[in-house]
ZATI-813736 format. One record per residue (C-alpha): residue number from 1; residue in one letter; x negated, y, z negated. Coordinates in steps of 0.2 Angstrom, whole numbers. Example, Ala and Ser with C-alpha at 12.3 -4.5 7.8 and 13.67 -1.06 7.14 Angstrom:
<recs>
[rec 1 'A' [-62 -22 -39]],
[rec 2 'S' [-68 -5 -36]],
</recs>
This chain:
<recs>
[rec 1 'X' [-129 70 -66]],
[rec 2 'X' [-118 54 -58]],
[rec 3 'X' [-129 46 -44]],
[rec 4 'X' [-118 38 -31]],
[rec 5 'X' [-123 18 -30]],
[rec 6 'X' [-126 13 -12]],
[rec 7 'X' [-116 -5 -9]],
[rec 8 'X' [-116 -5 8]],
[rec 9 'X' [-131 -3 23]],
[rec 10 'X' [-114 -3 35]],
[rec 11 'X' [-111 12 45]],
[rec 12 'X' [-93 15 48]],
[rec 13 'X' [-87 5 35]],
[rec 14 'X' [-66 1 38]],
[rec 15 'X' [-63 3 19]],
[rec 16 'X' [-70 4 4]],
[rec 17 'X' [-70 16 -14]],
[rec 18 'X' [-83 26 -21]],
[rec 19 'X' [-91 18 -34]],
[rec 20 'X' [-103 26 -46]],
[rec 21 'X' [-112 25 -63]],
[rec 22 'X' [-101 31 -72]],
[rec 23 'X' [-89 17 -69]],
[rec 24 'X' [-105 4 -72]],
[rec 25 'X' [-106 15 -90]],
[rec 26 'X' [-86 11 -92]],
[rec 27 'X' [-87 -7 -89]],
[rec 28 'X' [-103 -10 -98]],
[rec 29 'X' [-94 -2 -114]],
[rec 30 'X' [-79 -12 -111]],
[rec 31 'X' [-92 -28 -109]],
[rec 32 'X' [-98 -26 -125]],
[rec 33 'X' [-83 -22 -137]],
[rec 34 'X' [-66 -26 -127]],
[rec 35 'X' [-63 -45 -127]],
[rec 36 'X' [-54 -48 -145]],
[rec 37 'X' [-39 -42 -157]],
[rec 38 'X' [-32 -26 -150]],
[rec 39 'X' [-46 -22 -139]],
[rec 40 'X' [-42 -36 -128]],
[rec 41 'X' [-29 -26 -119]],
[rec 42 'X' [-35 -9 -122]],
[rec 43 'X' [-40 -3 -107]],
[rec 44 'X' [-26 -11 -96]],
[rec 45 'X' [-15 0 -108]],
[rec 46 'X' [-25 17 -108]],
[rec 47 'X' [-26 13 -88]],
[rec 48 'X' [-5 11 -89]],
[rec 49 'X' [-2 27 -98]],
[rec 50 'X' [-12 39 -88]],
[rec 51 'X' [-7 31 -72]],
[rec 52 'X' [11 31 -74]],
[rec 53 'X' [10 49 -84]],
[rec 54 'X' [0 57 -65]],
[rec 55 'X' [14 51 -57]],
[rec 56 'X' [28 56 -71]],
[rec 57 'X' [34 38 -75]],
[rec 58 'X' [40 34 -92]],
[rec 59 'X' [32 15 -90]],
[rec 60 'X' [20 8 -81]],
[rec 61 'X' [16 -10 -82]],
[rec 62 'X' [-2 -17 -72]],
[rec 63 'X' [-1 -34 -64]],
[rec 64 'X' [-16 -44 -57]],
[rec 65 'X' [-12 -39 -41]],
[rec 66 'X' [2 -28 -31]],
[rec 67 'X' [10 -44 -24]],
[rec 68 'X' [12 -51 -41]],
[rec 69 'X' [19 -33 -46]],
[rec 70 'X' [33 -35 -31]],
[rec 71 'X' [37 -53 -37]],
[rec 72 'X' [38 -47 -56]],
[rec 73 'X' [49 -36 -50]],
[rec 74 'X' [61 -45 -39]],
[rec 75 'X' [62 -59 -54]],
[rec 76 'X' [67 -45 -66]],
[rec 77 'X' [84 -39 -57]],
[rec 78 'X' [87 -57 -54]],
[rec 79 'X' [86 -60 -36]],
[rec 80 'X' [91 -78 -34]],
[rec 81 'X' [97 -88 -16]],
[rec 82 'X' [108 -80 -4]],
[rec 83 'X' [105 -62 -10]],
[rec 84 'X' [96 -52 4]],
[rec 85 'X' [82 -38 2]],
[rec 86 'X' [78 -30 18]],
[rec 87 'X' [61 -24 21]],
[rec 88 'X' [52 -15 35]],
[rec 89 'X' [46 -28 50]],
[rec 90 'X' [29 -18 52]],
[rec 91 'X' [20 -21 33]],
[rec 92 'X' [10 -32 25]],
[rec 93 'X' [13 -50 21]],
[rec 94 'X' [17 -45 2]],
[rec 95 'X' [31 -35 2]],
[rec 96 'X' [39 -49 11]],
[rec 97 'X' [31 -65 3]],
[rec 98 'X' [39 -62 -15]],
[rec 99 'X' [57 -64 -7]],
[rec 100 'X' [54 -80 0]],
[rec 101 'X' [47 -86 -15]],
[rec 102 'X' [62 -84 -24]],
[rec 103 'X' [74 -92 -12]],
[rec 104 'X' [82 -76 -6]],
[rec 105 'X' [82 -69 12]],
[rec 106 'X' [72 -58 21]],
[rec 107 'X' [80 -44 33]],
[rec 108 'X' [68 -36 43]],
[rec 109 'X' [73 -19 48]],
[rec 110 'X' [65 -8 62]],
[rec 111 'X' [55 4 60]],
[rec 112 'X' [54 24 65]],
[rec 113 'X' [40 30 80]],
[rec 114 'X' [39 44 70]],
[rec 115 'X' [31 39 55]],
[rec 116 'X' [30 20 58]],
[rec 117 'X' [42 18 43]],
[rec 118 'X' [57 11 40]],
[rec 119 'X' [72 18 52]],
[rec 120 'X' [86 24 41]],
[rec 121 'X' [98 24 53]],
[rec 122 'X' [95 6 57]],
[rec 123 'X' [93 2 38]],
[rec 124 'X' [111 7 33]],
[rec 125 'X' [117 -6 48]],
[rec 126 'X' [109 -19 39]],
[rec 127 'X' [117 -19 22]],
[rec 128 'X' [129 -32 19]],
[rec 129 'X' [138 -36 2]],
[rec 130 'X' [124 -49 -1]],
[rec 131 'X' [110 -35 1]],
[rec 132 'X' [101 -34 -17]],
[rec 133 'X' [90 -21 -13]],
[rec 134 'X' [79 -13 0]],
[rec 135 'X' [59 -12 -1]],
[rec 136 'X' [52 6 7]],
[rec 137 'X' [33 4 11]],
[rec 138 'X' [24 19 12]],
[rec 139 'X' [14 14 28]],
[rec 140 'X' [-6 22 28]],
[rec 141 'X' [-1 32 16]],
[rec 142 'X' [15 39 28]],
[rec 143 'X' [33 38 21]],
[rec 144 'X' [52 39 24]],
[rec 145 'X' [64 51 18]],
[rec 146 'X' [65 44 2]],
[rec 147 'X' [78 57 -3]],
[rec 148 'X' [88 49 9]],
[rec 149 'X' [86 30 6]],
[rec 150 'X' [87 36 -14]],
[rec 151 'X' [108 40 -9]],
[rec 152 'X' [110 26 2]],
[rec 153 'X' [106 15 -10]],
[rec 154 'X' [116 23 -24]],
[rec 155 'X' [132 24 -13]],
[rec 156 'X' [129 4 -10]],
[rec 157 'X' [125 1 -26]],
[rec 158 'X' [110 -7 -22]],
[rec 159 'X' [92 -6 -28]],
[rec 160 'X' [77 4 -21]],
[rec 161 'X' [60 1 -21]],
[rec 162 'X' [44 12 -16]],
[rec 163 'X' [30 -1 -9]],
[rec 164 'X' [15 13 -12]],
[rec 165 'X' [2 2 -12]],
[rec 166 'X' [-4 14 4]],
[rec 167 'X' [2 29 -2]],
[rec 168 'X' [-8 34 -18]],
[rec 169 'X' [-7 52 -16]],
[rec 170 'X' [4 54 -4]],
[rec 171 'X' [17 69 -8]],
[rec 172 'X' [35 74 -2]],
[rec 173 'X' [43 87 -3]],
[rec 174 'X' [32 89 -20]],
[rec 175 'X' [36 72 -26]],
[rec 176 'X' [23 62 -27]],
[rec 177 'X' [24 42 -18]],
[rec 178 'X' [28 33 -34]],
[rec 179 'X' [41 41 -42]],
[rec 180 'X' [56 36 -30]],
[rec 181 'X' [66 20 -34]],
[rec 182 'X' [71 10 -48]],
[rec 183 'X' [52 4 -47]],
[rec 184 'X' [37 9 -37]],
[rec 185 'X' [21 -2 -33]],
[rec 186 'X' [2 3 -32]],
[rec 187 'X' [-9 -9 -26]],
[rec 188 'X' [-29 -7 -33]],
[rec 189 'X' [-37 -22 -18]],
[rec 190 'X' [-56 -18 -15]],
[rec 191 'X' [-49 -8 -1]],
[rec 192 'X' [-41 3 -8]],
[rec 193 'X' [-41 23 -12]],
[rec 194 'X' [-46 17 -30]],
[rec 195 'X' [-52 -2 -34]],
[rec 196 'X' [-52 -14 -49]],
[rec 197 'X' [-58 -28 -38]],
[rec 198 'X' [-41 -33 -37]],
[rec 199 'X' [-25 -25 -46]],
[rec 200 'X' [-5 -18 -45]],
[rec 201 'X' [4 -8 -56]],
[rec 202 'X' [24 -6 -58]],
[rec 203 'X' [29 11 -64]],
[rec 204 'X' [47 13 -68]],
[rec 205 'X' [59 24 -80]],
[rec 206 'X' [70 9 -82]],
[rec 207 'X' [65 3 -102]],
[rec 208 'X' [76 -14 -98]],
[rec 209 'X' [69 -14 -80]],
[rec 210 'X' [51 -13 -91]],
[rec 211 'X' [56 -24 -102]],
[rec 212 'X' [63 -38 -90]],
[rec 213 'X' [43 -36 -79]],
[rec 214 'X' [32 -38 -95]],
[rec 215 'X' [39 -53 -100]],
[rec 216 'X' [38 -61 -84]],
[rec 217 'X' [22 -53 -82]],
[rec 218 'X' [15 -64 -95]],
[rec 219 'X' [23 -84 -92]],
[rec 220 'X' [42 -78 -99]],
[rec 221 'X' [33 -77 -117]],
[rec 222 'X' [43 -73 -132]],
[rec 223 'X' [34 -59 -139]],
[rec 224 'X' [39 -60 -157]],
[rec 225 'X' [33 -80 -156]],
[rec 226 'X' [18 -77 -142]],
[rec 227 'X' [15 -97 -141]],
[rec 228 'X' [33 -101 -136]],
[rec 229 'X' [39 -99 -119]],
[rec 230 'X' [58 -92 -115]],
[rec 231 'X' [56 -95 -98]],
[rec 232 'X' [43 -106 -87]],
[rec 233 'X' [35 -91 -75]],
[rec 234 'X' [20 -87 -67]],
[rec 235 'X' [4 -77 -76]],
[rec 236 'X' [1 -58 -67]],
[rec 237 'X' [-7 -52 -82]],
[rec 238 'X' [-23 -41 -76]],
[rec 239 'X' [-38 -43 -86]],
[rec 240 'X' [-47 -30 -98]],
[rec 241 'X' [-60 -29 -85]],
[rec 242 'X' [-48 -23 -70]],
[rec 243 'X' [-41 -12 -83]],
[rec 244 'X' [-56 -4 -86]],
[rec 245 'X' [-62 -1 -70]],
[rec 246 'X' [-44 8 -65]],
[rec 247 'X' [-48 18 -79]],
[rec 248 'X' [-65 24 -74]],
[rec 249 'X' [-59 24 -55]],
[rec 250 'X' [-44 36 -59]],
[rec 251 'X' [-53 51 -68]],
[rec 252 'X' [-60 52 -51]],
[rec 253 'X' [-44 54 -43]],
[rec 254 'X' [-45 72 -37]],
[rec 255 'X' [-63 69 -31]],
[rec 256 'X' [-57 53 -22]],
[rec 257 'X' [-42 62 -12]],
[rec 258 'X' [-48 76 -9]],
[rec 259 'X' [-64 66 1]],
[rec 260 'X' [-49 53 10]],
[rec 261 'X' [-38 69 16]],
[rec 262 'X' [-54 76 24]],
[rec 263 'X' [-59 60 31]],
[rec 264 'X' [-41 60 41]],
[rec 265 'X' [-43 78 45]],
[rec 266 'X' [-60 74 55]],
[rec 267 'X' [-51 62 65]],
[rec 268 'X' [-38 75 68]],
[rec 269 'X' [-52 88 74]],
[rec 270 'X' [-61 74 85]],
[rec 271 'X' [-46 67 93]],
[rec 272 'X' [-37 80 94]],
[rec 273 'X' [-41 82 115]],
[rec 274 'X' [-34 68 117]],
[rec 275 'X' [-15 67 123]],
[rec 276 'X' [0 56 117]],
[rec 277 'X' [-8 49 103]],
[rec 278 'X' [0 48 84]],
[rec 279 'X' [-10 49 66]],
[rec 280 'X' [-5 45 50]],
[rec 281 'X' [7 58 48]],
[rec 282 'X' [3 78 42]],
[rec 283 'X' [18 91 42]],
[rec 284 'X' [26 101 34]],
[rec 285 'X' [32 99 15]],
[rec 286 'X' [21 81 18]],
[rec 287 'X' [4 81 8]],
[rec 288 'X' [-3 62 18]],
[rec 289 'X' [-14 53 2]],
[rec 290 'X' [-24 46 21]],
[rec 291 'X' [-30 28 12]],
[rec 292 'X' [-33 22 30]],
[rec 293 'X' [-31 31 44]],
[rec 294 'X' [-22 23 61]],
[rec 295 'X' [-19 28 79]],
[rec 296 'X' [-6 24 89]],
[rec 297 'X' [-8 28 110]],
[rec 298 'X' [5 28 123]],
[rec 299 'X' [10 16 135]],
[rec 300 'X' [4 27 150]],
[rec 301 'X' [-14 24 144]],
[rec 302 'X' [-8 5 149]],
[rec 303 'X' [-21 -3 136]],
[rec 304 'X' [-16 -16 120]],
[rec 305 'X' [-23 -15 105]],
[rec 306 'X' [-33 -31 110]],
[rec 307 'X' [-44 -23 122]],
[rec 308 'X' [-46 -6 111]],
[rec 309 'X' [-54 -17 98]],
[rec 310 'X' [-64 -31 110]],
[rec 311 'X' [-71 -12 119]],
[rec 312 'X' [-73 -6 101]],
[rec 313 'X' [-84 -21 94]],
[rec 314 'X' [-95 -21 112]],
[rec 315 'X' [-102 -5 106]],
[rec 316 'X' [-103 -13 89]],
[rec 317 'X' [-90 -1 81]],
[rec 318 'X' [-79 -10 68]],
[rec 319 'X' [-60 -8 70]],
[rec 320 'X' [-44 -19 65]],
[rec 321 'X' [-28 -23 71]],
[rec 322 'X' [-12 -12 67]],
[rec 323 'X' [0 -23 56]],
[rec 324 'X' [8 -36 65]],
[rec 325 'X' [27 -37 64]],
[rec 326 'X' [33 -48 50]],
[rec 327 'X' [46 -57 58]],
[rec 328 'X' [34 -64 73]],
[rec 329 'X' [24 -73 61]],
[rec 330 'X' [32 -92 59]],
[rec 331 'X' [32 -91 41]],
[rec 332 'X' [47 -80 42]],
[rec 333 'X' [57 -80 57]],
[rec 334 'X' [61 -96 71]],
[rec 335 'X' [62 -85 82]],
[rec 336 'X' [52 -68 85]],
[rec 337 'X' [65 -49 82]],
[rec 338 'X' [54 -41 98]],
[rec 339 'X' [70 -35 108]],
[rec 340 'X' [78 -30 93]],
[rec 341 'X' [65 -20 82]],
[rec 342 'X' [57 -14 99]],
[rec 343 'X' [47 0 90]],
[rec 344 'X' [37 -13 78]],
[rec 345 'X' [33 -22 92]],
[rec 346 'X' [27 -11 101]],
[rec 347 'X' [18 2 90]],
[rec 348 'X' [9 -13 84]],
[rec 349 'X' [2 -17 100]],
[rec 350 'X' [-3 3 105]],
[rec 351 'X' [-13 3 88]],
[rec 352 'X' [-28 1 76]],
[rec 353 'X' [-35 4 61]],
[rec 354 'X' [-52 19 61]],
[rec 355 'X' [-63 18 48]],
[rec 356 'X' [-60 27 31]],
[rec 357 'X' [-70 20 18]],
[rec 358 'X' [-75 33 5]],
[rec 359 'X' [-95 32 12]],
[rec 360 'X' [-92 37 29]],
[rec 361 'X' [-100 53 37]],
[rec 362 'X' [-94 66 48]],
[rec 363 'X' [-107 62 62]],
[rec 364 'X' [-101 45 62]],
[rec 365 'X' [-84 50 62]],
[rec 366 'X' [-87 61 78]],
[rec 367 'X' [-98 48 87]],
[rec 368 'X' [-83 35 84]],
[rec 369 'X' [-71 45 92]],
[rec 370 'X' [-80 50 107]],
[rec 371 'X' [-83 31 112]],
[rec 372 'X' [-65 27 108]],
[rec 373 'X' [-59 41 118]],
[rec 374 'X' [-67 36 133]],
[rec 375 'X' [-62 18 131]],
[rec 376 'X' [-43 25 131]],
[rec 377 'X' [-47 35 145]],
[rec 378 'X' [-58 21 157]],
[rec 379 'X' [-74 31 157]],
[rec 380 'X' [-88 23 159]],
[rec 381 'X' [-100 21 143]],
</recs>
């Protein structure tokens, strides 16, 4: 019998995997005979083909981390200055961060209230003849019609990529997040639905697309001479340990889902009295993977996000802040996009992060949501 490892005395933990002997076993095996000759890799490959095969990829290709997997793959369709990629305005820094990098531009394009993804019909006014490519992130494990995007960018001639570094078992129309684009990206942070401490992972069907990412996953080495360099590039190679840990992680996969769906479920159940709020999206021909779940209120409750979380914390509840639009952080932009992508603006302000770590109980689920109902609603508590 597996006995579940206790890491954390936190209740209502914001995020966080199930860890348990069995991966301990994996990695103590690992320890002991993966470090030389063709065992040095060996688990980062068996952790590649199982991956990519779940999600029917031809290739997949693990980086040290799922911003080291974006950057692999802008290098590798040759994104230079002056080409444009544009990218949701409400996302992690990551999706973003690689394009700057590399000299090109950022477009940051609006999101949809719906699913708090990027808008199509705003997207297809943002292509340009310099656009390279367009970056769709599954938000908390929501997503766009990728069907749609998939045309768009075939009638442009441009490329698509799937940011599912939120979306591991997510499923639309009974395709699972992963398979859309020339390239799709996973991202394994200790946060995440599965963990190897850190971690990304490319999949693909494009064998000189996967070509192109494992040499400049690896410093532009020459493979047939491994101590000469072609190219001078970074090292995103992940290490036998992370690779080892994914391994272990995914034959828990079903396990792991099934425990996150049900998490975003309760939260359905015990906010579900309460009015003109949105959840990570559940519909129809839409499966929600749930890796974190969020809330966004309407205006007419008249509350930020800022108060939520300052009420939240007094009753020593842990919460954090919905993603903040990419283009009113400095780094990015002179000037903020707030009265052009209104709804990333605004959804980020009416929302939060609940907690969804693996660990968390029902009871606690239900407790949380009946102080953060009566925050919304100005009761007294």
């Amino acid at each position: 019998m597996i006995k579940k490892l206790n890491f954390s005395n936190e209740k209502y933990s914001m995020a966080g995997p199930l860890i348990d002997r069995s991966d301990i076993n994996e990695l103590n095996k690992m320890m002991q005979t993966g470090w030389y000759g063709k065992k040095k890799y060996f688990y980062v490959e068996k952790f590649e083909k199982i991956f990519a095969s779940y999600h029917q990829r031809k290739y997949g290709l693990m980086t040290s981390n799922c911003t080291s997997a974006i950057h692999v793959a802008l290098k590798s369709i040759n994104l230079k200055k002056n080409d444009e990629v544009i990218v949701p305005d409400i996302t992690w820094i990551s999706t973003a961060s690689p394009i700057k990098q590399l000299n090109a531009k950022i477009v940051f394009c609006d999101v949809s209230p719906k699913n708090w993804c990027i808008d199509y019909k705003k997207v297809q006014k943002l292509i340009t003849k310099k656009t390279k490519a367009i970056i769709a992130v599954n938000l908390y494990g929501n997503m766009p019609d990728m069907k749609k995007l998939k045309t768009l960018c075939k009638k442009n001639k441009i490329h698509l990529f799937e940011d599912a570094a939120e979306a591991l078992g997510s499923v639309q129309n009974n395709i699972k997040a992963g398979k859309f684009g020339l390239a799709s990206f996973f991202s394994f942070h200790r946060t995440k639905t599965i963990t190897t401490g850190e971690g990304g992972m490319i999949l693909t069907d494009d064998k000189k697309f996967y070509e192109n990412c494992k040499f400049y996953r690896d410093n532009g080495r020459n493979f047939k001479e491994p101590y000469w360099c072609d190219e001078s590039f970074n090292k995103f190679m992940p290490s036998n340990i992370q690779g080892c840990l994914g391994y272990s992680q995914f034959k828990k996969i079903e396990k792991i889902l099934d425990k996150k769906r049900k998490i975003l479920d309760l939260y359905y159940k015990y906010l579900g009295d309460l009015k003109l709020i949105e959840l990570n999206t559940l519909k129809k021909n839409f499966i929600n993977g749930a890796w974190s779940v969020a809330v966004v209120w309407s205006k007419t409750y008249n509350k930020n996000s800022n108060y939520v979380i300052e009420k939240l914390r007094e009753n020593s509840l842990p919460t954090r802040s919905f993603f903040f639009p990419l283009s009113s952080m400095k780094t990015f932009s002179k000037k903020s996009l707030k009265n052009i992508n209104k709804i990333s603006y605004s959804i980020s302000e009416r929302g939060i992060c609940l907690p969804s770590a693996y660990i968390i109980s029902e009871n606690e689920i239900k407790n949380y949501c009946s102080i953060f109902k009566k925050i919304l609603r100005e009761q007294k508590i």
